[in-house]
C-alpha positions in Angstrom: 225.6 285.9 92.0 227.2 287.0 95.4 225.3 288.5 97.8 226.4 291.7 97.7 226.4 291.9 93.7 222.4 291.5 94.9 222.6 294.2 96.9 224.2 296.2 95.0 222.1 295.5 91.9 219.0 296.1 94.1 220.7 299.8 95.2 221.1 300.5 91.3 217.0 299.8 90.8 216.1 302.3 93.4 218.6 304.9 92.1 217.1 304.5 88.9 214.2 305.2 90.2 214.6 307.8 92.3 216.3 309.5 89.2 213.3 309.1 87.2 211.0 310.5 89.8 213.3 313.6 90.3 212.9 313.8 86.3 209.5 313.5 86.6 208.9 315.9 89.1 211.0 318.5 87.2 209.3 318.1 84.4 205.9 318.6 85.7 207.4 321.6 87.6 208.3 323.1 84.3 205.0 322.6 83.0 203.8 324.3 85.6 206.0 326.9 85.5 205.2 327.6 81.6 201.3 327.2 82.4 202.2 329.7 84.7 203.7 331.6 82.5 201.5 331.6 79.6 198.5 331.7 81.3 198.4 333.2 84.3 196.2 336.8 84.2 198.2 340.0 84.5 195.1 341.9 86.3 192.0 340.7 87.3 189.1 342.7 85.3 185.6 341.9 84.3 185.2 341.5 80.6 183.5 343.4 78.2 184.6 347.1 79.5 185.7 349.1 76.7 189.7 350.0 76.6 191.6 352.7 74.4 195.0 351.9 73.7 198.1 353.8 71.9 200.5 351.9 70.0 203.1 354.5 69.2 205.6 354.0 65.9 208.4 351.4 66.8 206.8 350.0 69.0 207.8 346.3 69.8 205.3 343.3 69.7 206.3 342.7 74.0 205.8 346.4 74.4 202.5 345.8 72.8 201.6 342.8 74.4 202.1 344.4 77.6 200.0 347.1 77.3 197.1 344.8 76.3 198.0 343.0 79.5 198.2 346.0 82.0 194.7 347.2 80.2 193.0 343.5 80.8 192.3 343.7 77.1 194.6 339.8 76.9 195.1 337.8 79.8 198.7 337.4 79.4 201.7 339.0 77.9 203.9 336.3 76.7 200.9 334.5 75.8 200.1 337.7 72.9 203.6 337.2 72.1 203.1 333.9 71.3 200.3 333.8 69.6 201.2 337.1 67.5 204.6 334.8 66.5 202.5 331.8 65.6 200.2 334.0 63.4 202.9 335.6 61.9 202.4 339.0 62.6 205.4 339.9 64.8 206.7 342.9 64.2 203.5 343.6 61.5 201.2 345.6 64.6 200.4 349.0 63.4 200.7 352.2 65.4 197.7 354.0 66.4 194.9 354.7 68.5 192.9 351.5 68.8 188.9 351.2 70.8 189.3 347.7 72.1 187.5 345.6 75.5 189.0 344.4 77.9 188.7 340.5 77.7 189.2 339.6 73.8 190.3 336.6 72.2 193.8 337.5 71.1 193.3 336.6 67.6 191.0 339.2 67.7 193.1 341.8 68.8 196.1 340.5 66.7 194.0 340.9 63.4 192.5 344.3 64.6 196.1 345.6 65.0 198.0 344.4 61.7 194.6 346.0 60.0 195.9 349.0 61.7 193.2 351.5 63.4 189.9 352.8 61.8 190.4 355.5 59.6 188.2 358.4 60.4 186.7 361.1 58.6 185.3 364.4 59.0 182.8 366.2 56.6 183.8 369.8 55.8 181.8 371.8 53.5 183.1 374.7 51.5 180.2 377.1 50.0 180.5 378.7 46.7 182.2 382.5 47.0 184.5 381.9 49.8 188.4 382.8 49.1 190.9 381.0 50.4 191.5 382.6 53.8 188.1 381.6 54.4 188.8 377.7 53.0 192.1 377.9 55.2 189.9 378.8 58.2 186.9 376.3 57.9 189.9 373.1 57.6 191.5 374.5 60.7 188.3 374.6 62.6 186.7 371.5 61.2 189.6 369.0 60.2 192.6 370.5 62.6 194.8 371.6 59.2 196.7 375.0 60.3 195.6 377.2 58.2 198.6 378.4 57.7 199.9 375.9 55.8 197.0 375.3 53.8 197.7 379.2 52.9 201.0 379.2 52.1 200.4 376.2 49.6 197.1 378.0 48.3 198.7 381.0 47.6 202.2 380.1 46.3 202.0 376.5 45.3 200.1 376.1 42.0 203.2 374.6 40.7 203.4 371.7 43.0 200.3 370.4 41.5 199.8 368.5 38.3 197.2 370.0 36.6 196.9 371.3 33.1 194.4 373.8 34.0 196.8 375.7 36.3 199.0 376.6 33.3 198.0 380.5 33.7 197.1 380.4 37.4 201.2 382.0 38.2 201.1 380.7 42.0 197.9 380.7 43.6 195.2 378.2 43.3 192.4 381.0 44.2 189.4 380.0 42.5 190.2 376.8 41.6 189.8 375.0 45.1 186.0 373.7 43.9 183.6 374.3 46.5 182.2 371.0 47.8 181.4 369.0 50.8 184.4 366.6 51.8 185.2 364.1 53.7 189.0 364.7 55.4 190.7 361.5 56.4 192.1 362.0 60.1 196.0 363.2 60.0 195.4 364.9 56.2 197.8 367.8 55.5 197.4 371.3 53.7 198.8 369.4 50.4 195.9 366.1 50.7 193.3 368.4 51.0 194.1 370.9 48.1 194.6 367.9 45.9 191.6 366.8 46.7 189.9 369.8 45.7 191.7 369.8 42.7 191.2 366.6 41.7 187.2 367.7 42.4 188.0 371.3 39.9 189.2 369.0 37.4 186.1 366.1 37.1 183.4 369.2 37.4 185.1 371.0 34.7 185.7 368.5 32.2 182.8 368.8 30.2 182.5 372.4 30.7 182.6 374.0 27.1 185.0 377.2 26.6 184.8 377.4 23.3 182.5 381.1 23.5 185.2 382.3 26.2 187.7 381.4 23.5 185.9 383.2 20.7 185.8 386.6 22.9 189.9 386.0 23.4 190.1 384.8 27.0 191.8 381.7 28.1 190.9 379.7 31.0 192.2 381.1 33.7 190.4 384.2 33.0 187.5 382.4 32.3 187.6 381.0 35.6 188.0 384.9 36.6 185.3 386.0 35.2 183.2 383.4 36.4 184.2 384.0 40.4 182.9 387.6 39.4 179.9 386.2 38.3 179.9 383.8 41.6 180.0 386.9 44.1 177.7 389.4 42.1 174.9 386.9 41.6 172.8 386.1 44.4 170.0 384.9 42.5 170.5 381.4 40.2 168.4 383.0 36.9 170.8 385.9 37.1 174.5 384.8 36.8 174.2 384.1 32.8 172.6 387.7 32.5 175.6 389.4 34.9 178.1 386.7 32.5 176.4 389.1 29.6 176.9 392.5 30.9 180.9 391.3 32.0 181.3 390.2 27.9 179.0 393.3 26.7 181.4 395.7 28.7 184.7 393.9 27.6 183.3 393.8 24.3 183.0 397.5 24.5 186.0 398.7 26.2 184.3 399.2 29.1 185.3 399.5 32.9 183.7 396.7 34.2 183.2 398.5 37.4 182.3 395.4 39.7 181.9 395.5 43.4 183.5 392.2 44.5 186.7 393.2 42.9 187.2 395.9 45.1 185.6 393.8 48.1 188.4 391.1 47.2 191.6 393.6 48.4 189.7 395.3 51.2 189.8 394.2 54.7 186.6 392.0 55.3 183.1 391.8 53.4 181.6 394.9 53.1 177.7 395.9 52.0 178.0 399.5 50.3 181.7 400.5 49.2 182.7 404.4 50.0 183.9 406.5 47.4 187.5 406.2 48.7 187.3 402.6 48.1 186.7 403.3 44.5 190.2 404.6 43.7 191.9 401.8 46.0 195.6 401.3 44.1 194.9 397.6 43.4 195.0 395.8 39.8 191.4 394.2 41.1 190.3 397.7 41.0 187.9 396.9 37.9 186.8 400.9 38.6 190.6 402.1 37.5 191.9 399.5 35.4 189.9 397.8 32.2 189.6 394.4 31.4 189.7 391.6 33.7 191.2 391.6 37.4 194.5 389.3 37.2 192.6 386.2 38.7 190.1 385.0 40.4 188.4 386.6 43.3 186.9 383.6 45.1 186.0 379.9 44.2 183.3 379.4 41.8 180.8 376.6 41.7 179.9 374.7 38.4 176.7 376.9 38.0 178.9 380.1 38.0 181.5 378.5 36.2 178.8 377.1 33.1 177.5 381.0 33.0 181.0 382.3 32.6 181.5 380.1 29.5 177.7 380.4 28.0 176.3 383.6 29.1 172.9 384.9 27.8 172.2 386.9 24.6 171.4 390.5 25.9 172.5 394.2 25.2 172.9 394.6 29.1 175.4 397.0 30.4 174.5 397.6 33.7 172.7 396.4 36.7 172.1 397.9 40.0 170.7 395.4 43.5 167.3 396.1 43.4 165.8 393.6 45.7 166.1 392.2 49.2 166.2 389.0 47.7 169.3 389.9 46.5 167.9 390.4 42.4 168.9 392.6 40.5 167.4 395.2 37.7 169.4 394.8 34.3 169.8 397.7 31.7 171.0 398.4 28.4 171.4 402.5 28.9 173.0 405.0 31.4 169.6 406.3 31.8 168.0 403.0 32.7 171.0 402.5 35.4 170.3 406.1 37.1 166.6 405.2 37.3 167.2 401.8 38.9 169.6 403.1 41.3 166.8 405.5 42.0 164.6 402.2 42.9 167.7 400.9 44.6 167.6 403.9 47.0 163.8 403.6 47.6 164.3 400.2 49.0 167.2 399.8 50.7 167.3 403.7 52.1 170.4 404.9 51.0 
């Protein structure tokens, strides 16, 4: 071998070399680069403090990722990405209000947002006797529905619902929204909520018996009348099957049922003593005008109401007049009786 083929053979060794190094060197700058990348902290933070993020609908898995970042709740962005990627759950994070900390593992965070954010609830309690103004208004106070929706649906909507009993309800679901305590997942609308109380009608009613409503010609939507009668007259438990038997003694009779609460139903708030004006109100609830029945309910009965309604007790009551600041009442079988306890009436309350 010539001399120079040494040489030049020698050159080639040190190129190769050189190449290699420059290979090297670019290879541990990409490293570093993509350790760089993947790990180095978007903001410095201490761990542990507590962080509320939004995810709004559509957002993406980087949009995600960084927010988290920003927030301090992950260290790194792309490093979220690509951990949400390898756990397949790109593209599976939930909108939603989420309570996380700053500092947490990303699997953590990943699994918490595919779960999707904690449902919560709000308790809302709806007493026996109130109409469905008054239902509207506690769910717009206590669960944020506008009670204008939930109106609109409670008074026209009876058909939107599938439920046997509503067959001679026409429109409105007054007196059939049971009263109850619920609980009112977060973001329920007007339409959630009454099915839910319609759902709750249906399971408390199913074993109620109507076979003595039947017998005396009424069907179930006037038994469920005559029963929100009995739910706003009766004050006292031990009385509503004895007003239930004065409501049937007076039908049975052709009476004027003459009730109070009828009347109360079409007049502008709840009042304690009705004027004599109010008594000739042009209203088919006027039960001192019209016989019979009023066309529906006048409020939403509870199950104690609603089992007096459909097994009242066996008495020749006719009448009975408030008698007692309790709220009891003296029961009679003759005109007489009546105008004698509305004599007692007068010497307790004064007027």
């Amino acid at each position: 071998m010539t001399e120079r083929a040494r040489r030049n053979r020698k050159g080639g060794g040190r190129g190769c070399a050189v190449a290699f190094a420059l290979l090297a060197a670019a290879a541990v700058a990409a490293a570093g680069a993509t350790w760089f990348a993947l790990y180095r902290p978007a903001t410095s933070v201490e761990p542990g403090s507590p962080v509320q993020i939004e995810v709004k609908p559509g957002s993406s898995t980087a949009a995600i990722a960084e927010s988290l970042a920003r927030a301090g709740v992950v260290p790194n962005a792309l490093m979220f990405r690509l951990r949400a990627r390898m756990a397949d759950a790109d593209g599976d994070l939930k909108p939603g209000v989420y309570d996380l900390a700053t500092g947490m593992p990303h699997q953590l965070v990943i699994d918490r947002m595919t779960a999707g954010p904690p449902v919560t609830y709000v308790s809302v309690t709806i007493p026996e006797g109130f109409v469905v103004e008054q239902i509207a208004a506690r769910f717009e106070e206590q669960a944020g529905i506008p009670s204008g929706e939930f109106l609109k649906l409670a008074k026209t909507g009876a058909g939107d619902f599938d439920h046997g009993f509503l067959a001679g309800a026409g429109g409105s679901l007054e007196g059939y929204l049971f009263p109850k305590t619920y609980r009112v997942k977060e973001g329920a609308t007007a339409s959630d909520v009454i099915g839910m109380m319609l759902d709750q009608f249906d399971k408390e009613t199913a074993g109620l018996d109507t076979s003595f409503a039947s017998s005396r010609g009424l069907d179930f939507h006037q038994l469920v009348t005559l029963a929100s009668m009995i739910e706003r007259e009766a004050s006292v438990g031990s009385e509503r099957p004895l007003v239930s038997s004065v409501i049937y003694n007076r039908l049975g009779r052709g009476m004027r049922l003459e009730i109070d609460a009828t009347i109360e139903y079409v007049l502008p708030g709840n009042r304690f003593r009705l004027r004599n004006r109010d008594l000739k109100i042009d209203s088919p609830y006027n039960t001192y005008m019209h016989k019979g029945l009023p066309p529906g309910p006048i409020c939403s009965p509870g199950l104690a109401a609603l089992q007096a309604a459909a097994s009242p007790a066996e008495t020749g009551y006719l009448y009975y007049v408030l008698t007692g600041k309790d709220g009891s009442h003296t029961f009679t079988r003759t005109f007489e009786e009546f105008l004698a306890a509305k004599r007692k009436s007068k010497e307790v309350f004064g007027r």
